[in-house]
C-alpha positions as CSV (number, residue, x, y, z in Angstrom):
1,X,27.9,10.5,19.6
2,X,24.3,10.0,19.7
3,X,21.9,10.8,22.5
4,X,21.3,7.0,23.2
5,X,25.5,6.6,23.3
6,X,25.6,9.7,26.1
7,X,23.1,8.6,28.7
8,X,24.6,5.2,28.5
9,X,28.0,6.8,29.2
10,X,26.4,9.3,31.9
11,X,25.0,6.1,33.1
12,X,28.4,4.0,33.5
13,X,30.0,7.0,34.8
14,X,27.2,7.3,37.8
15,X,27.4,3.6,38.5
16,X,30.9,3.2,38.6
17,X,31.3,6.7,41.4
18,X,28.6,5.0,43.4
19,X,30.5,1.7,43.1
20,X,33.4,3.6,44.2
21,X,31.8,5.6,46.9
22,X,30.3,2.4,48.5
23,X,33.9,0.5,48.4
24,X,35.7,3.7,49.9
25,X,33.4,3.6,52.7
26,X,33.5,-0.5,53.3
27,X,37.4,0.4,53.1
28,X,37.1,3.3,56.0
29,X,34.2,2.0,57.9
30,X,33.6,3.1,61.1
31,X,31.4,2.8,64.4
32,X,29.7,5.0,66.6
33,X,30.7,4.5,70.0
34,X,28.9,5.0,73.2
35,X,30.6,6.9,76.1
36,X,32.0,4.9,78.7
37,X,29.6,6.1,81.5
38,X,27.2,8.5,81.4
39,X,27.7,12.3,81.5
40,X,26.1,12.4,84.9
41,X,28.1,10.7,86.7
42,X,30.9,13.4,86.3
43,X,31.9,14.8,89.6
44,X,30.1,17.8,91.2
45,X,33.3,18.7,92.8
46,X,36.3,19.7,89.9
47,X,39.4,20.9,92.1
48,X,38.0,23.8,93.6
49,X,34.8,24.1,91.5
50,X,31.7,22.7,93.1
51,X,28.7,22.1,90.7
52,X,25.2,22.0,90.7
53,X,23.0,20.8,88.4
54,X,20.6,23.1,86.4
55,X,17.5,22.1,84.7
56,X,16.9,22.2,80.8
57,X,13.7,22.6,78.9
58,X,12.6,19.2,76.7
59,X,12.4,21.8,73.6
60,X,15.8,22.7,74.0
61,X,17.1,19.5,74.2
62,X,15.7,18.1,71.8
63,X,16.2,20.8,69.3
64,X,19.8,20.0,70.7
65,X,19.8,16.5,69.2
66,X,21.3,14.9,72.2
67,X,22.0,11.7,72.9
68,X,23.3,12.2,76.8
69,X,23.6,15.8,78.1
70,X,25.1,17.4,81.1
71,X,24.0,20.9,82.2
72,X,25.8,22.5,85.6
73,X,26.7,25.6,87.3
74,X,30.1,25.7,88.8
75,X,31.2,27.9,91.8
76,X,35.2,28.8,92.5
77,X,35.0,27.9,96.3
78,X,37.7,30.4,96.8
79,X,35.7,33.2,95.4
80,X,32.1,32.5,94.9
81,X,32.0,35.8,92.8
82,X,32.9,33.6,90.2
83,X,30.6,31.0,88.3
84,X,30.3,29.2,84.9
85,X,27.8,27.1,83.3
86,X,29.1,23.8,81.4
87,X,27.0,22.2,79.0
88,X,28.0,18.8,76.9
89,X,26.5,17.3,74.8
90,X,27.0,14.3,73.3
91,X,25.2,12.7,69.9
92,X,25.5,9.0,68.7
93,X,25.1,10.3,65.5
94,X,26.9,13.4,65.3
95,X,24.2,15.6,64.7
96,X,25.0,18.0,67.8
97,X,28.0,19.7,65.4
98,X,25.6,21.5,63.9
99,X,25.1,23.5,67.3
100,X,28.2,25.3,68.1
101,X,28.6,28.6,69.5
102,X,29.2,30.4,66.1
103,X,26.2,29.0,64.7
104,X,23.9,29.3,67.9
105,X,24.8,32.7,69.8
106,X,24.7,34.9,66.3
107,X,21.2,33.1,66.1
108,X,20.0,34.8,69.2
109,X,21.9,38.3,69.1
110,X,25.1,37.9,70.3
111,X,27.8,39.1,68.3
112,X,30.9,37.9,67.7
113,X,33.8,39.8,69.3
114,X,37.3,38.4,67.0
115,X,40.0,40.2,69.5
116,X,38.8,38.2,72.3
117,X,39.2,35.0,70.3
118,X,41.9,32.8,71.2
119,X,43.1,29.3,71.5
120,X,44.4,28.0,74.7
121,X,46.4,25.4,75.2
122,X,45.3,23.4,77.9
123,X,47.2,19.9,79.7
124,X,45.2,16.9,79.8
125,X,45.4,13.6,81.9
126,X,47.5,11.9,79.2
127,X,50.4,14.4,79.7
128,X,49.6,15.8,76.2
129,X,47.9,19.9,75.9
130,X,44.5,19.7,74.3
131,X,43.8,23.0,72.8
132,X,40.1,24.8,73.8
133,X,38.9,27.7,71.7
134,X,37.8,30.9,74.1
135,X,35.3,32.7,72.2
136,X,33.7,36.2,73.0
137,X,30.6,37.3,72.4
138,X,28.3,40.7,72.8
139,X,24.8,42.0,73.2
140,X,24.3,45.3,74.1
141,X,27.0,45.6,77.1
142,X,26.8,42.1,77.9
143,X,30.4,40.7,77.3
144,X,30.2,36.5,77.9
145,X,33.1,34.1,76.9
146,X,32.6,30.9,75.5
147,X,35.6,27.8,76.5
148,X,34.8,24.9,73.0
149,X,36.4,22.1,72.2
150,X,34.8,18.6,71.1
151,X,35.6,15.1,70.2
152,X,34.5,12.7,67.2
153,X,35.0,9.2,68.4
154,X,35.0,5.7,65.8
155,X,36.0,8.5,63.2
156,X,37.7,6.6,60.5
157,X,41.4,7.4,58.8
158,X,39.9,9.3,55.9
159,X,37.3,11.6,57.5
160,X,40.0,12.5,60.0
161,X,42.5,13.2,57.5
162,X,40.2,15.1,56.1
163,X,38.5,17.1,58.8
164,X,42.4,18.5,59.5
165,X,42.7,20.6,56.1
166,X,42.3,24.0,56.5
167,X,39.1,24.1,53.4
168,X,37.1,21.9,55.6
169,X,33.6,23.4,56.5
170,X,33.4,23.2,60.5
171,X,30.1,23.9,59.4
172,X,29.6,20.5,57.6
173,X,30.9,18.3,60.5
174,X,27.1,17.3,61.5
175,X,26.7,16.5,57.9
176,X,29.4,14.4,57.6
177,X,30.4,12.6,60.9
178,X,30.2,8.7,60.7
179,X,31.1,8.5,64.2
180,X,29.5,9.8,67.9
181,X,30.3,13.3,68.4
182,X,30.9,15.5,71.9
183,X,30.7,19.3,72.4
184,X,32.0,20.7,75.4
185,X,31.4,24.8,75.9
186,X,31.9,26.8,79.0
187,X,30.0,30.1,79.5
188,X,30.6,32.3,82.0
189,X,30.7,36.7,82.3
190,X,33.6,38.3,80.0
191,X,34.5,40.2,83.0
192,X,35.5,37.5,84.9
193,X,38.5,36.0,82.8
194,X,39.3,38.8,80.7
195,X,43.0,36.7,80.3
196,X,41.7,33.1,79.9
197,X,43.1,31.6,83.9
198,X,39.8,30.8,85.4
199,X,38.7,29.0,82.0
200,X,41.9,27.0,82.2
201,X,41.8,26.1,85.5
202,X,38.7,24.8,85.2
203,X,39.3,22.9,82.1
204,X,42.3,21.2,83.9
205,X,39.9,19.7,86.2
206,X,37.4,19.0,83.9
207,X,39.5,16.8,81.5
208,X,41.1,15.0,84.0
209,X,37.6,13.5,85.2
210,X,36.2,13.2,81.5
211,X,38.8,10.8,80.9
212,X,37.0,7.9,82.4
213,X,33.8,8.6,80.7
214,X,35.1,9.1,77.1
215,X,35.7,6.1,74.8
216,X,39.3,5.8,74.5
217,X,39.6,6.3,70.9
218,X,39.2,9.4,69.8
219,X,39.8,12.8,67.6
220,X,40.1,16.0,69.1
221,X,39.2,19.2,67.7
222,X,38.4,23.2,68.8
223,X,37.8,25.2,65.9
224,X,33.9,26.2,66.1
């Protein structure tokens, strides 16, 4: 085969994956949706949490790639001695994947503790259990634990399929997403929840008012 004969093979090979690309993704297309309301208007009081909010720096957020954002401290009425910080954030584009805790704690010295890694199992207003990741981390004796779930919304059939086999890069998710994109992470001290009950009753309360605000379709993940 000559040289002339092989770039004009190489040629119809390229046009015809682009042709095939572009026809797969007119087949699966997808939007990005917006949330319902905005992330403020969550409810200061969660059960028996009461919240306030806490200021973050315009670098931060914006290094964030944020579309709406919501960060709040959270006191356990019954005991005070106990506290966590939520932060969500949510991206029209998806981009905010690219921040989870197992890309952005390692990045400023905290180290990844794998025994206190587990997933929870956690019930949700529909009657169903979403499952939220509680991830611990260390820096010198500082123990923290991190609740994480998130949600891809206007994801379509194929991504999804996709996103749920066990060589997918969580990694790649900011990369890839199509759709609008929501992390959810909980911080608070290790020492606090060393068996995972505050976090859960907290996330109980917290789903059940994130219902309203979330757009109704939607894929839910918690691996980091």
């Amino acid at each position: 085969m000559t040289v002339l004969k092989r770039c004009g093979l190489c040629a119809a090979l390229l046009t015809l994956g682009l042709a095939a690309r572009a026809g797969l993704e007119r087949f699966d297309a997808s939007e990005r949706p917006a949330l319902r309301r905005s992330l403020s208007t969550l409810p200061m009081t969660l059960g028996d949490w009461i919240g306030r909010d806490v200021a973050v720096a315009a670098d931060v957020v914006e290094r964030a790639q944020t579309s709406d954002y919501l960060n709040r401290e959270y006191v356990d009425r019954r005991d005070p001695g106990r506290r966590l910080t939520l932060w969500i954030n949510y991206s029209e584009f998806g981009t905010n994947l690219r921040h989870t805790p197992e890309i952005c704690l390692p990045s400023s010295g905290w180290e990844k503790i794998e025994a206190q890694t587990r997933e929870m199992p956690v019930p949700a207003a529909d009657g169903r259990a979403l499952t939220v990741t509680r991830l611990g981390y260390a820096q010198a004796d500082l123990v923290k634990h991190v609740g994480f779930w998130y949600y891809i919304f206007g994801e379509g059939r194929l991504e999804n399929y996709v996103r749920k086999l066990p060589i997918t890069s969580r990694s790649s998710h900011g990369r890839t997403t199509r759709g609008s994109s929501m992390t959810v992470e909980v911080f608070y001290p290790g020492e606090l929840d060393a068996d995972g009950a505050m976090l859960a009753d907290f996330a109980r309360g917290l789903l059940a008012e994130l219902e309203p605000i979330l757009p109704p379709q939607r894929a839910e993940y918690h691996v980091p």
